[in-house]
C-alpha positions, -999 to +999 in steps of 0.1 A: -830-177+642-801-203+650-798-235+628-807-258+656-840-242+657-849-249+620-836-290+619-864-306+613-858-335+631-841-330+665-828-359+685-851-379+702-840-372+737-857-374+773-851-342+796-836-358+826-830-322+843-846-293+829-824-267+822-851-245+812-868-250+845-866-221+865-870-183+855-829-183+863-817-216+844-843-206+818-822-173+809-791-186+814-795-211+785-808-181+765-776-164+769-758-191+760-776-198+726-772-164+723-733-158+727-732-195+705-753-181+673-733-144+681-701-166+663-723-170+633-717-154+601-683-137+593-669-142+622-667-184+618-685-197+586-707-223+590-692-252+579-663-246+603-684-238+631-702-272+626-672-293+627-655-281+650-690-286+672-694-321+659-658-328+668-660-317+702-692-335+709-677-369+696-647-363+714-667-355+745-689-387+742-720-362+743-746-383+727-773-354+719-749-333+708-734-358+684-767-363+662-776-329+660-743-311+649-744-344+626-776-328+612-762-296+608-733-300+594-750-321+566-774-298+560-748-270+553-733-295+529-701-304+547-687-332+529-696-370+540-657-378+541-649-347+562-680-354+590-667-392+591-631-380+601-646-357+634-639-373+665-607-393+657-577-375+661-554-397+643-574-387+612-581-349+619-542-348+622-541-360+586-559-336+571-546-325+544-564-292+548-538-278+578-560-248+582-586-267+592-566-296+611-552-269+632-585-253+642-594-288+649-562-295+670-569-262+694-604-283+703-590-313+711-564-292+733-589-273+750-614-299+752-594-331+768-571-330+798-538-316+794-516-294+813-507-256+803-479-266+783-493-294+759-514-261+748-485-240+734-477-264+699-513-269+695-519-229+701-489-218+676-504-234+647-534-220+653-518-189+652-501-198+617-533-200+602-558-179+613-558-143+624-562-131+660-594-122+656-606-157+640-581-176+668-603-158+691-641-169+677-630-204+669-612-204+711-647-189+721-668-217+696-649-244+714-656-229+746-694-229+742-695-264+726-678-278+758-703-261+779-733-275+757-718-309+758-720-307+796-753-296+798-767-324+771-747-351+789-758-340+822-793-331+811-806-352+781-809-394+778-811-396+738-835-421+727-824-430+692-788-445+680-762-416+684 
């Protein structure tokens, strides 16, 4: 059972398309919550995988997506300080934790417009701190976190203050 599934208190949100609508749609978001909670576990702890969702949802003004990685990254006890810092570059840059600040800089490089080379600095410290087989769950993390933010920007109108 993913995370999301066991918050207690999901974003108020109203479905403005449902992406659970057809029989097609329906098991296409399956698969996607499936390859997302497949990163789970040894692969990307928790509290990684949680900020490095939250950071991409702020950074991609995804509303839904905001509140609840918000939710779950609190409830895994990520640090108040730390969660405050997602979503501003300026500060994730200052982290004083590189490992993490470099995990955090392959998002924003993946996530906001650049062009092939703005990737390689971003993609060499990546590579400085964390083996190929973690570089590879945290690129594929990122990658699913993008597509989520598309579909709750595209699909949900949160309700509540984001």
């Amino acid at each position: 059972m993913s995370v999301m599934t066991n918050l207690a208190n999901l974003p108020a949100a109203t479905s403005l398309i449902d992406i659970h609508g057809s029989k097609a749609t329906a098991a296409t978001s399956r698969k996607l919550m499936a390859a997302s909670e497949a990163l789970n576990g040894p692969a990307l702890p928790a509290a990684l995988g949680h900020l490095i969702d939250l950071h991409v949802s702020r950074l991609n003004g995804c509303s839904y997506c905001k509140l609840l990685h918000l939710a779950e990254a609190r409830d895994t006890g990520v640090d108040e300080a730390l969660i405050a810092q997602m979503g501003d570059q300026a500060a994730v840059a200052a982290l004083e934790d590189r490992r993490l600040a470099a995990a955090l800089a392959w998002a924003e490089a993946l996530t906001l417009p650049c062009d092939e080379a703005a990737l390689d600095a971003p993609r060499a410290e990546l590579a400085r701190h964390w083996s190929p087989e973690e570089q590879a769950a945290i690129t594929v993390k990122i990658a699913l976190i993008n597509a989520w933010n598309r579909l709750g920007r595209g699909a949900w109108h949160v309700t509540e203050a984001a």
